[in-house]
N, C-alpha and C positions, 0 to 999 in steps of 0.2 A: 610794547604792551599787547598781550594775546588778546585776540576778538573772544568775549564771553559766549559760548553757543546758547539757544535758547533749550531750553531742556525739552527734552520728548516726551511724546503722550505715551504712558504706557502701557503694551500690547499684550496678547494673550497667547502670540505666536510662539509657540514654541515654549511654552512655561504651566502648558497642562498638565495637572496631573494623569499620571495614564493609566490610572482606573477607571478615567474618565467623569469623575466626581468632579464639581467649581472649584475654582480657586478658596484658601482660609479665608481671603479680602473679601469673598461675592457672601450677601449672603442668602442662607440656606433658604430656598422655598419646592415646591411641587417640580416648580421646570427647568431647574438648571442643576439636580443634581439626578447623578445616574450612577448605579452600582452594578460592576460586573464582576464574574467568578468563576475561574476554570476549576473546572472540580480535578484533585488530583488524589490519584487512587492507589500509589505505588507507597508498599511499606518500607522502600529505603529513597535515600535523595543522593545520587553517588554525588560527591564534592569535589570534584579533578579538573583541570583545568590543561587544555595543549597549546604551545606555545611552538613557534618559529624560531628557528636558529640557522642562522649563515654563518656555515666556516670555511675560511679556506683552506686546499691542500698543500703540500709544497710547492708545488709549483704555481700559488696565489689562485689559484681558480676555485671561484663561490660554489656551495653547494648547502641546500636548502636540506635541516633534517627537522624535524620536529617530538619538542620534549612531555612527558606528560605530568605535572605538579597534582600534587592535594596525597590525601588518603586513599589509598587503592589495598588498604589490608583490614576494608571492612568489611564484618561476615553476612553473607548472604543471610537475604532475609526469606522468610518461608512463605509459603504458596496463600493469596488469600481465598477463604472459602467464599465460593460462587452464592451471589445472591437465587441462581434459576438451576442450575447444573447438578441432577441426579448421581448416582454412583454411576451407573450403567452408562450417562451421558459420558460425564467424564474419562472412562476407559475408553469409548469410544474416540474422544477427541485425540488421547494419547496415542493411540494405534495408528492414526492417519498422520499424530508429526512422527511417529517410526518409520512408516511407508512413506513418508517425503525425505524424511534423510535417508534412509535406505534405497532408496532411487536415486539420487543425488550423489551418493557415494559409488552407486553403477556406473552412474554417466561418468564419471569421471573419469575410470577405470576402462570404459567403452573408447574416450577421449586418448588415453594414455596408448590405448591398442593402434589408434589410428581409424578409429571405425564412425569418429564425428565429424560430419561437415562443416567446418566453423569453429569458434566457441561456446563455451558454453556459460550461463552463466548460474551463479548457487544462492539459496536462500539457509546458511547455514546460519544458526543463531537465532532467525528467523521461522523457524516451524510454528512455535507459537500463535505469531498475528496471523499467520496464513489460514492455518486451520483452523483457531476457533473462533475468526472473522467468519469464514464461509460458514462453516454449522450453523451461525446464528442466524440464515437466511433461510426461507419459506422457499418452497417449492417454486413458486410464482416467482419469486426476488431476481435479478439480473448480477452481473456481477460482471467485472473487466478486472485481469491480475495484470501484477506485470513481471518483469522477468523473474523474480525474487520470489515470486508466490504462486510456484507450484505445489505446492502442500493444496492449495484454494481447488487446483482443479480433478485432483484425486478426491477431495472432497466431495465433488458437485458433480460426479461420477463421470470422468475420463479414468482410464487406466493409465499405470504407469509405463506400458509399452505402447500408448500415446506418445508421449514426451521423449521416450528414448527414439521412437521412431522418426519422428519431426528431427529431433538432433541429428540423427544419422542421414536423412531425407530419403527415407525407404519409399517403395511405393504404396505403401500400407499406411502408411500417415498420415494423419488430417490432412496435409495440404498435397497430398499424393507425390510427397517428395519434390514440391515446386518452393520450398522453404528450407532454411536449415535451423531456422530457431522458434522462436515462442510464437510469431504471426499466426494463430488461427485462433476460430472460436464456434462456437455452434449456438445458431441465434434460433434453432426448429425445437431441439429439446433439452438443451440443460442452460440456455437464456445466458450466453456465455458472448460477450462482446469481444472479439481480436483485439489482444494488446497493440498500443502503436509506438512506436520508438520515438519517435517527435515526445517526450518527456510533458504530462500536463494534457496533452490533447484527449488524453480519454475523459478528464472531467466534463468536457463540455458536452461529448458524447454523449455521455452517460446522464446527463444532465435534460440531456434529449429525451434520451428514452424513457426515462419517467412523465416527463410534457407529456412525448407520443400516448402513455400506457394512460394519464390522467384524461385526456384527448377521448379516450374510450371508454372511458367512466370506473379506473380502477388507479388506487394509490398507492405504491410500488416502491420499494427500497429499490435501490443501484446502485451497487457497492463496488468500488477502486481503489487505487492506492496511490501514491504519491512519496517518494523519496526525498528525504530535506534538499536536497540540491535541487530537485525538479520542482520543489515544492515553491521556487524562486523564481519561476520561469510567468513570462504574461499571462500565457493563455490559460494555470490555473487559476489563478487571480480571478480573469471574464468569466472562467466556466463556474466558481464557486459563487461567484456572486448574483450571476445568473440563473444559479438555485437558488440560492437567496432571496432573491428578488420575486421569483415565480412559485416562490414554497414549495420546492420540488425535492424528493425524497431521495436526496443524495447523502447518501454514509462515505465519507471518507476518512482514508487510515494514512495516516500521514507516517511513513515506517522512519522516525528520528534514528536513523544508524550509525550518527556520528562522521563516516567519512561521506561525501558526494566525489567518488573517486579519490581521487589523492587530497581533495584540499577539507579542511576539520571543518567542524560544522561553528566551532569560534573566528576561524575565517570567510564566512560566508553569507551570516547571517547577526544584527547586534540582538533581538529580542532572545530571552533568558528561554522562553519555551516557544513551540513553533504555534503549539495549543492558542496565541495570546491571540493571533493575526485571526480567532471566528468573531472576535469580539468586533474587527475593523466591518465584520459581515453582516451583526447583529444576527448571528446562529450560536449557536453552543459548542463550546466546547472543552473536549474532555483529555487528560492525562492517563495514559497507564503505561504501566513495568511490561514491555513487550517481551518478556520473556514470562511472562505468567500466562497461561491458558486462560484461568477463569477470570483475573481483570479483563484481558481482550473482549473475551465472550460478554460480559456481564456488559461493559461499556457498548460491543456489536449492539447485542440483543435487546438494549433500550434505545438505540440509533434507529434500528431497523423498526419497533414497535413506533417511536414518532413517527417515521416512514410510513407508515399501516394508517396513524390517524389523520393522516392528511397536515402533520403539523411542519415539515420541512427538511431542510439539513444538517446534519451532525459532522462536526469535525474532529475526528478522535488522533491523537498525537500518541506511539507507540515507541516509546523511548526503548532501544535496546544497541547489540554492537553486530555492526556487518563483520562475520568471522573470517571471511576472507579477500581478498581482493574483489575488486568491479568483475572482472571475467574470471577465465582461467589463465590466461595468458598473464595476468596480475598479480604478482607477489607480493602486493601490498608490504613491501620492504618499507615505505613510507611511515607504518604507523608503527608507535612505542610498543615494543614486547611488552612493559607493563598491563599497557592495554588490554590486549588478547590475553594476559594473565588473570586481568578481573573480574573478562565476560567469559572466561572462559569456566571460572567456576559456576557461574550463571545460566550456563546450558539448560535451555527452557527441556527438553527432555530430562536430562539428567534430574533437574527439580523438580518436572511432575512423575516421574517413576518416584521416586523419593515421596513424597506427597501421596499419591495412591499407593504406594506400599510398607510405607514405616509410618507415616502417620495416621492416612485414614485408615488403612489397613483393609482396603479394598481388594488389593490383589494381595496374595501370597505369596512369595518368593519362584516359589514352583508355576504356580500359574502366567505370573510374570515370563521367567524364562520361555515358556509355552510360546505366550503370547510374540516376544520378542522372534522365535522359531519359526512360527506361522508366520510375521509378516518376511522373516528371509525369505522363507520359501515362494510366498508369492513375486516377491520381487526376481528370484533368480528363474519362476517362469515365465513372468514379462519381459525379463532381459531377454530369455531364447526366443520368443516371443517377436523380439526386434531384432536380432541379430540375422533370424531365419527369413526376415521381408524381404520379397526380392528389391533389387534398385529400379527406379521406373527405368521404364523404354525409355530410348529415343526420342521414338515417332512421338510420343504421348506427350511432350511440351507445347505441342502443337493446341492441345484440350484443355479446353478452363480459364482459359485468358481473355475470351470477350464471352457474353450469355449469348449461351446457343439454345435457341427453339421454346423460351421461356423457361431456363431452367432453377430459375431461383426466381419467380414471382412475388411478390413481397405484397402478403395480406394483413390487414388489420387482423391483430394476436388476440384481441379481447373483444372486439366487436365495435360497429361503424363508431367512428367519430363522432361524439357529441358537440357538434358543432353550430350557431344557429344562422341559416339559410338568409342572407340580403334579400332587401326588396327591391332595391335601388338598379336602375340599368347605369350602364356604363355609357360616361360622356367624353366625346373628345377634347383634348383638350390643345392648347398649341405646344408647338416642339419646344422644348427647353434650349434654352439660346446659352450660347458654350460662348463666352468671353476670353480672345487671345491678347 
């Protein structure tokens, strides 16, 4: 005869609802019910799903492909009109994703000659978040990209024979050719923080530098980025919440691209949007169609105005598809041509040219092509631009590796620290006793 167990009390672990509203059972009063809401802004929801597959070859050896299921033959949907965004804005934003993939299509070409040191890496697909995240920041605002979001720093005025030069490690490049990729920034005039490759560590930074700027009596957008794979890692986690915590005027763009290298974003993460994890921060947060210029902007430009009023963090989710592999070196043979057939009609240029010139009917056809002329042209004089930099010296590795003669003194930006003065003297106290 089986021993009857006695029945258990039962628990709440793990049987929450996760909107975070009580249980049907509790009932409703003032303090145990909570409603949250990610706003989502995109005028299509694609419905596809990728999936793992092991097969083997003849000769029995596993190999990993992966398939991609749902509807992939639904028609793009059309541009949404900007809540803030003029005509003239708008051409504007366009021009700067030309001049990011039209630099991007140099380097490549720069790459293929032999004339880049390294890899390189592309934000193709990506022109959208890039540029009209940065537009939507104030002069004063900060900003840290990462490798994917060069559009952000042609924005925030680097030239394009910046970036080609850093790639090639000319001696004319930010980092005087002691770099061969994205590592630099310029913290004296365009408030531009160095990307770090440690994936996540620029939150906490940036997270900083708002404190610092608040520290001085000024409330400061600090705008980054974050890849869904990086977006997995601890140390975003501390630094987002650390804005959180401190009500510090962090905008993050979390750029949902679908792959973190080769592995799908269904293997790597279970929540449905990445947008859900501001709710675990109690911050905001927002969905948009990263391939749309003015959701981006419109989602920025009300991050960064919370930014302004001292009210805290925004976590904005830019759902789109990385069009190419992780580097160059990457032929992202891993992912379904389906794939790249679906983002590819999605081409955030291709739908705001489309948008400013068949529907709002802001450009012309002709002024268009103009337009499109002018930025070749600029870009094929910053390519000669970078080709013509000499390579450093030798001798000159020698310079710039420890601060010589106080050559980067680092003053308060906004003025002394609003800090308030102790009265208290310092008392000894005894040594802290270390137990073996």
């Amino acid at each position: 005869m089986g021993i009857r167990k006695a029945k258990s009390k039962p628990t709440s672990n793990g049987n929450r609802p996760r909107n975070g509203a009580s249980s049907s059972k509790a009932k409703p009063n003032a303090t145990n019910l909570r409603t949250y809401s990610i706003p989502d802004y995109r005028l299509e929801h694609p419905n596809f799903t990728v999936r793992q597959r092991i097969e083997k070859d003849r000769l029995g050896h596993e190999h990993v492909r992966y398939e991609v299921e749902g509807d992939l033959n639904a028609p793009v949907p059309p541009i949404r009109d900007s809540k803030y965004l003029d005509k003239k804005q708008c051409i504007e934003i366009y021009r700067w994703m030309l001049l990011n993939r039209k630099m991007e299509v140099a380097l490549e070409n720069l790459y293929k000659q032999g004339k880049v040191v390294g890899g390189v890496y592309f934000g193709l697909g990506q022109e959208a978040c890039s540029c009209a995240s940065a537009y939507a920041l104030d002069e004063d605002d900060w900003f840290a990209p990462m490798i994917r979001n060069q559009g952000s720093l042609l924005v925030r005025g680097f030239a394009a024979s910046d970036t080609m030069m850093q790639y090639m490690a000319k001696a004319d490049s930010p980092t005087k050719g002691r770099d061969g990729t994205s590592h630099f920034g310029d913290i004296e005039r365009r408030n531009m923080v160095s990307p770090i490759s440690m994936l996540g560590d620029l939150i906490p930074v940036m997270a900083g530098v708002a404190l610092g700027a608040r520290l001085q009596g000024r409330n400061l957008a600090v705008m980054t980025y974050i890849g869904d794979g990086g977006q997995s890692t601890g140390v975003t986690y501390e630094g987002i919440n650390f804005a959180a915590v401190q009500n510090l005027g962090l905008v993050l763009f979390v750029e949902s691209n679908l792959w973190a290298y080769s592995t799908p974003s269904e293997l790597q993460y279970r929540c449905k949007d990445l947008a859900e994890r501001a709710i675990g921060y109690g911050i905001p947060g927002v969905i948009v169609d990263g391939t749309d210029a003015c959701q981006v902007y419109d989602a920025a430009h009300e991050a960064v105005d919370r930014a302004h009023r001292g009210e805290g963090p925004t976590l904005i989710e830019a759902k789109m598809m990385r069009m190419k592999g992780h580097a160059i070196h990457d032929a992202a043979s891993y992912v379904p041509k389906p794939m790249f057939e679906f983002w590819k009609k999605r081409d955030p240029i291709a739908r705001f040219e489309n948008y400013l010139v068949r529907e709002k009917k802001w450009l012309t056809a002709k002024e268009n092509e103009e337009l499109i002329a002018s930025v070749e042209t600029e870009i094929e004089a910053e390519r000669e631009t970078a080709v013509n930099s000499p390579m450093p010296t030798p001798e000159s590795a020698e310079g710039g590796v420890y601060c010589e003669d106080g050559c980067h003194e680092i003053k308060p930006k906004y003025g002394a620290p609003k800090v308030k003065k102790g009265t208290s003297t310092f008392k000894q106290t005894e040594a802290a006793v270390h137990l073996r």
